[in-house]
N, C-alpha and C positions, 0 to 999 in steps of 0.2 A: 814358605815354611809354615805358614800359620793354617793354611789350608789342611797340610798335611797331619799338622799336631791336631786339629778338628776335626778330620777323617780315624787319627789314631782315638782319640775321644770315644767319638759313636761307636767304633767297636770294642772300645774298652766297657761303654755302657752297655751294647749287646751283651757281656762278659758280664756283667755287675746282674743285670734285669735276671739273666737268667740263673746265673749265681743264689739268688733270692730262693727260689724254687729248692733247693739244698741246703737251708740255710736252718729249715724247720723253724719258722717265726726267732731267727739269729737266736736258736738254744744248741745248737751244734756248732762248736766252736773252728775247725780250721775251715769251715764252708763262710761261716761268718766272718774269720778274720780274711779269706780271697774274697770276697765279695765286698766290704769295707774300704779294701785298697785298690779295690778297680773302684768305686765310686768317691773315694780321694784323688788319684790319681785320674780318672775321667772329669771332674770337675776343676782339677787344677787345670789342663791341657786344655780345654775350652775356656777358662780363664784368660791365658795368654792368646790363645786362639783369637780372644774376641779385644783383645788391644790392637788388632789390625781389622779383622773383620766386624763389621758390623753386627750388633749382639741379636738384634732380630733376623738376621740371615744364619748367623753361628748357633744361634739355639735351635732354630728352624732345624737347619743341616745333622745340629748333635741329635736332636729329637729324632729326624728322621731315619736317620741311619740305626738310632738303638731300635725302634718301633719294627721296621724292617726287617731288621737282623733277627729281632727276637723273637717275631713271627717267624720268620723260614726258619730258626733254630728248635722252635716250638715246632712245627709241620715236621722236621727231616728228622728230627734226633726225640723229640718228647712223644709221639704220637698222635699231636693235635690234630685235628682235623684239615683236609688239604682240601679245598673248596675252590671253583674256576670263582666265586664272587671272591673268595682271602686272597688269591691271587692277584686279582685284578686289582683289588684297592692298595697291596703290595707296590705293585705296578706306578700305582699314584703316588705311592709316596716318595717313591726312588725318583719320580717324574719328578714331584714338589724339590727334591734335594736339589736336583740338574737345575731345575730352573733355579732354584733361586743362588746358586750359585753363579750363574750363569747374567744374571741381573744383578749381581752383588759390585761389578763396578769395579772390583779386584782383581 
């Protein structure tokens, strides 16, 4: 269960990171208040998260997955730049997630 609620996390933080970008420096008010409550509610979920898993594998894992997400959310949907280097190091971080999941013991 605790994997899961730290999978639900990272992409509630994909959802908050990119939320930001809408937010107009948090002067627009319903962009700010969804963006607010995913970064409550993503920090609580990694909270509980990390009373089983270990906080350097769970932060690891939340970190990765926002970072990830909000790059390909950036690339697909904002128009960033879609680069074989953004990819690749994309690549790495979904690798970093696996492994350290994968070494977590859990």
């Amino acid at each position: 269960m605790a994997w899961i609620l730290l999978a639900v996390a990272g992409l509630l933080e994909v959802g908050w990171s990119i939320g930001m970008k809408f937010t107009d420096g948090f002067t627009r008010l319903w962009p700010s208040v969804f963006t607010g409550a995913g970064i409550v509610a993503s920090m609580l979920m990694l909270s509980v998260a990390a009373r089983t898993v270990p906080i350097g594998t769970a932060y690891g894992v939340w970190v990765g997955i926002g970072a990830a997400g909000a790059a390909v959310i950036g690339m697909v949907v904002l128009g960033e730049p879609v680069t074989a280097a953004r990819i690749f190091f994309i690549c790495l971080l979904l690798v970093a997630v696996v492994g350290l999941k994968a070494t977590s013991g859990h």
